[in-house]
N, C-alpha and C positions, 0 to 999 in steps of 0.2 A: 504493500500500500504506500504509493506517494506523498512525501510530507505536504500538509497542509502550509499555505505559505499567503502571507495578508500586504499588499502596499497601503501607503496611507497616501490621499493626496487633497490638495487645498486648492478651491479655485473660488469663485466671486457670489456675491448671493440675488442674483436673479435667475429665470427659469434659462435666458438663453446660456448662461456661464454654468450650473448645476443641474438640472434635471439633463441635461444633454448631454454630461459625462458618466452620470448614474447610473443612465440608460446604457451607452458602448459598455461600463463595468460589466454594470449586470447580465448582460449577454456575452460577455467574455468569461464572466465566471459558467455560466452555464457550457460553455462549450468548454471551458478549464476548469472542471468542480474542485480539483485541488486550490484552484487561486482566487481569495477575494482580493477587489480594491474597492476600499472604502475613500469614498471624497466627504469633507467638510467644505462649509462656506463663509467670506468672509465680507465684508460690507464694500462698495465698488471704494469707498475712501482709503479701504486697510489694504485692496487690492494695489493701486498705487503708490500708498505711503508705506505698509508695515518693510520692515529690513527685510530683505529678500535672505542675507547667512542665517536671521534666525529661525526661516521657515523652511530653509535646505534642509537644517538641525534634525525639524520635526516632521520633514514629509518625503517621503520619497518622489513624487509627482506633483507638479506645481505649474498652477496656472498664472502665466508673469505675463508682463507688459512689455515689448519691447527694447522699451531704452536703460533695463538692468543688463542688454547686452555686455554693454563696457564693464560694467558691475563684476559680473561675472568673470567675462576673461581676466583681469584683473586677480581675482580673489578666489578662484577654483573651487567656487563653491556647488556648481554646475557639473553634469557628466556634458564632454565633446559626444555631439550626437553623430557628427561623421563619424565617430568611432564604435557607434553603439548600431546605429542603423544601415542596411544597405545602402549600396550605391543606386540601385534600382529604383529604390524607393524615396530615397532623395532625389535624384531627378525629377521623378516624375511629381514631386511637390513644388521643385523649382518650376517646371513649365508649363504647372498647372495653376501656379501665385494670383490672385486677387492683386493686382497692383504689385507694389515692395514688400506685402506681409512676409515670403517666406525670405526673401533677402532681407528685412529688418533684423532677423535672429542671427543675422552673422556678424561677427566682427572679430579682427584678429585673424582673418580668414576660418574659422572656427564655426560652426552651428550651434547656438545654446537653445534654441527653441524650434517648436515645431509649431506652426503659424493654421491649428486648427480652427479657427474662427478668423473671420477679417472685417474690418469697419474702420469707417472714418466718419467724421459730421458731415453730414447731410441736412437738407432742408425737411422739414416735419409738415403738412398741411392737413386740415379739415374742409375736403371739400365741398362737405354739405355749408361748414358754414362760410367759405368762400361765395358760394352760389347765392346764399341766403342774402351776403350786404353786397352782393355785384361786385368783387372784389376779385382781381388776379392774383396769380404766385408771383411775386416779384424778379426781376431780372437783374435791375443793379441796386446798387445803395441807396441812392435817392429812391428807388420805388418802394425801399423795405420802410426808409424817413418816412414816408406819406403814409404807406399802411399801418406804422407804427403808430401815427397822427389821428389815425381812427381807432385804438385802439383793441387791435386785433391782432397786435404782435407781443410772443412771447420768446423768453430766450433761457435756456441756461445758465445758473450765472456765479458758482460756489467760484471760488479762487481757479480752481485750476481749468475750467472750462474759459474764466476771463480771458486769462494765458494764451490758451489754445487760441479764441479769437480776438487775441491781437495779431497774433503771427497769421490765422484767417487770413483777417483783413489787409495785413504785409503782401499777401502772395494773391490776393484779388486786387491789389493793383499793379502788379506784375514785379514786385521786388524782390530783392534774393534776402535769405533770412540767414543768419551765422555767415556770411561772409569771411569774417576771418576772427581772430580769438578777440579781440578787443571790444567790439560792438553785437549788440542782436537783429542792427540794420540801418542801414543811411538814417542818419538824425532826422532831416527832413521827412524823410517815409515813414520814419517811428511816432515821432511826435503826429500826425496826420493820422495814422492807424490811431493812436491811443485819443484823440479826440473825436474820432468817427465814431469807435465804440464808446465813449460817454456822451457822444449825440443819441447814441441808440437804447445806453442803461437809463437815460433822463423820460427813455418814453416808456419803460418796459416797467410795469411793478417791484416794489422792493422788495418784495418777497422774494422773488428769482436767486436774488442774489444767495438764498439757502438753499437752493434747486437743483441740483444735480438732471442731467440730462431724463437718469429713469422715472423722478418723482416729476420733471416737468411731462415726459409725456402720458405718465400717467394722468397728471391735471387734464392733459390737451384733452382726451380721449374717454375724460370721464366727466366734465365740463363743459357746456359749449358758451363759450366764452373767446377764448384765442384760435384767429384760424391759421397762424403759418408761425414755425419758429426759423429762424436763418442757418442756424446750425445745433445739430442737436447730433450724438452718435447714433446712427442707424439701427433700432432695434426690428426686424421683422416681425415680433411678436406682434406689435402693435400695426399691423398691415394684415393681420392673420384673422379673420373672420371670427366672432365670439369670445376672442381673446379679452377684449373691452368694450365698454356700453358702444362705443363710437371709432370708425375706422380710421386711422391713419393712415397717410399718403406720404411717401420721401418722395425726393428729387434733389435735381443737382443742385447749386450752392450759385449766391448774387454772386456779380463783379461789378467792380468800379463800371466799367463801360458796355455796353449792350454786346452780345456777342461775345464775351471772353469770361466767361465765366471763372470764378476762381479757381484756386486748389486749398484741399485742408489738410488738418495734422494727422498723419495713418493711426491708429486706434488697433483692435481687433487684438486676441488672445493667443498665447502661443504654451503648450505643454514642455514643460522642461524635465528634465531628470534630474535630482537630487545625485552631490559626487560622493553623496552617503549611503547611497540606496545598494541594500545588502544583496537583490534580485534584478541583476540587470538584463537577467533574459527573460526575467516576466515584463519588467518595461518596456524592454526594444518590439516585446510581441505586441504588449498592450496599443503603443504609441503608434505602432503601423496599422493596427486593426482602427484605431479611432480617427487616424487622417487620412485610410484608404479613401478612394471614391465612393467604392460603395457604403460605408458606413455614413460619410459624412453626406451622401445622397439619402440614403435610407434613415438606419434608429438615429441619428445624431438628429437630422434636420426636425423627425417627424417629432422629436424629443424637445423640440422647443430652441434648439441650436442654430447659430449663425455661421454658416460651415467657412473653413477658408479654403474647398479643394475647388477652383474654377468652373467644373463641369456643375457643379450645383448652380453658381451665377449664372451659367448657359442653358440653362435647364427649364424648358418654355411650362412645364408642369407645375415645378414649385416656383416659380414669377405668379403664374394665376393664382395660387394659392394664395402670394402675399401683396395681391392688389399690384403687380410690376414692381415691387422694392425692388428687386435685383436687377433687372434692365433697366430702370430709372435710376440706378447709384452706381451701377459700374463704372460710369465713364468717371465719374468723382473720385471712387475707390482707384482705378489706375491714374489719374492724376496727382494719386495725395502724396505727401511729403514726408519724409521720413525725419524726424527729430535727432540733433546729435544723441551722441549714445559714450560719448567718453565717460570715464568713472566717475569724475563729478557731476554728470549733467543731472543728476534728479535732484542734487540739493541748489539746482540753480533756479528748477523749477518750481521744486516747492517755497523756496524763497521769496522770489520774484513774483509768483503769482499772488502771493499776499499783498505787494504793495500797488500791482496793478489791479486787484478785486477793494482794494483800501480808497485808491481813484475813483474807478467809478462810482463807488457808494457815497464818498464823501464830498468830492473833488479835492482841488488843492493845483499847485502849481507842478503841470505835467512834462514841461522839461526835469526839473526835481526828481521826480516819479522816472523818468528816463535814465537819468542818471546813478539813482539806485539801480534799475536794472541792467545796466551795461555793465558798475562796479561788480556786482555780484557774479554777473557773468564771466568776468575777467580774473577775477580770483578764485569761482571753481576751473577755470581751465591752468590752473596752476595746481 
């Protein structure tokens, strides 16, 4: 009789980040009754901020963000997934990628994650109540100012979502962002950005500002009250029929000028392997069954999951399912940006996005506000 043998693993606490790995487990255990994996979940805030070493410590399987790439190489707190996973099967993840999701997880030439889920912000709308005041989805900023001027624009708006759309609003008007270690973008273009977004947090409720993307579209979608948010992460859930009292619609993202619509900051989830994880050929199995095609076509998606394997985005079946999310966000999702990733960059962001969510709410003198954010920036790249 085979030993009995359990991973632990920790990923986010809504249904597309948990009930969607529950499901791959628990049919992984049934076709491996020797193997459970047990997932826990953690709040989308603890997801970005908790230390990434102290949850290697306690989990074999980890659902991370991105920009702990640097982190990682850096601190070996990660298993090298080239080294765990086929060559096969990493290809066919590179050239089946949502945008950057499966190149975001490399750095150091190295893979730390496996880019099972993929997002970035997207535009949010209510069509019925777009219809309802004769109102369009807007195309640039001045048309989101107007519709924001009626009242029917919401936004996300906790500190780090602020963040995120400043650097938005950088790359909708076609600037480059991190240039080089000293600044986060041309003074002029930064200063511009950070008052366009406080022309937009001046019309948006102050509530927002404690909002996180999942609790604003829950508002959107159980209220009718806001018909369009400008940028919100892409949940399918809420595009998926009986999910919530009222259906949401994504779409692509305003730009400064009609016709060039922006790009956002790439988002979306990737599984890591802990470089403490005592069963690395229950993970290497695990990890390939949960980012195949077919799982992330089948139990992952039908699980409540936002798959990152391409052939799902291509997939004219689950589009209908989710009202066009995925043919209406792809072109955004291959345009998005991918965030530096060196070892400091998460204490630049949770930093910084204090004193840009501090702006908006308050005001104050936004050169100032500029200036703290470049200092910060320039001495995490040291």
């Amino acid at each position: 009789m085979s030993e009995f043998r359990t991973l632990k693993g920790i990923t986010w606490d809504h249904m597309r980040g948990f009930t969607s790995v529950v499901a791959t487990a628990q049919r992984f255990h049934e076709l491996h009754p020797d193997v459970d994996i047990v997932w826990r979940k953690r709040s989308l805030q603890e997801f970005a901020d908790k230390p990434l070493a102290q949850l290697a410590a306690e989990y074999d399987l980890l659902v991370i963000d991105h920009p702990w790439a640097g982190f990682a190489a850096a601190n070996g707190i990660l298993t090298d997934l080239d080294s765990l996973l086929s060559a096969e099967f990493l290809a066919d993840q590179a050239s089946n990628s949502v945008g950057q999701s499966h190149q975001s997880y490399n750095f150091d030439g190295k893979q730390w994650g496996l880019a099972i889920d993929a997002a970035c912000p997207v535009s949010a709308n209510r069509p019925d109540l777009l219809e309802q005041h004769d109102a369009k989805v807007p195309v640039t900023f001045d048309d989101l100012i107007a519709l924001a001027d009626r009242g029917l624009v919401c936004c996300p708006s906790i500190a780090l979502d602020t963040y995120g759309n400043f650097l938005n609003l950088l790359t909708a008007a076609g600037e480059e962002i991190f240039p080089n270690e000293e600044e986060v973008a041309d003074r002029d273009a930064a200063l511009t950005a950070l008052e366009r977004l406080k022309m937009l947090a001046d019309r948006v409720p102050a509530r927002f500002f404690d909002l996180n993307p999942i609790r604003t579209l829950e508002y959107m979608s159980q209220h009718d009250e806001f018909a369009y948010a400008p940028w919100t992460y892409g949940y399918t859930n809420y595009s998926r029929a009986g999910y919530a009292p009222h259906l949401l619609e994504f779409g692509d993202v305003i730009g400064i000028e009609s016709g060039k619509p922006g790009s956002t900051m790439l988002g979306g989830a990737g599984m890591a392997v802990s470089a403490q994880c005592r069963h690395l050929d229950i993970a290497k199995a695990y990890a390939e069954f949960t980012g195949s095609a077919a799982i992330q076509n089948g139990i992952y998606f039908e699980a409540g999951g936002q798959p990152g394997h391409r052939s799902v985005w291509n997939n004219p079946t689950h589009d209908a399912h989710c009202a066009g999310f995925f043919s209406n966000t792809l072109p955004t999702l291959d345009r998005a940006f991918v965030r530096p990733r060196y070892a400091g960059y998460l204490d630049f962001q949770d930093t910084a996005c204090l004193h840009i969510h501090e702006f908006l709410r308050d005001g104050g003198d936004v050169g100032a506000i500029l200036d703290t954010v470049n200092r910060i920036y320039r001495e995490t790249r040291k």
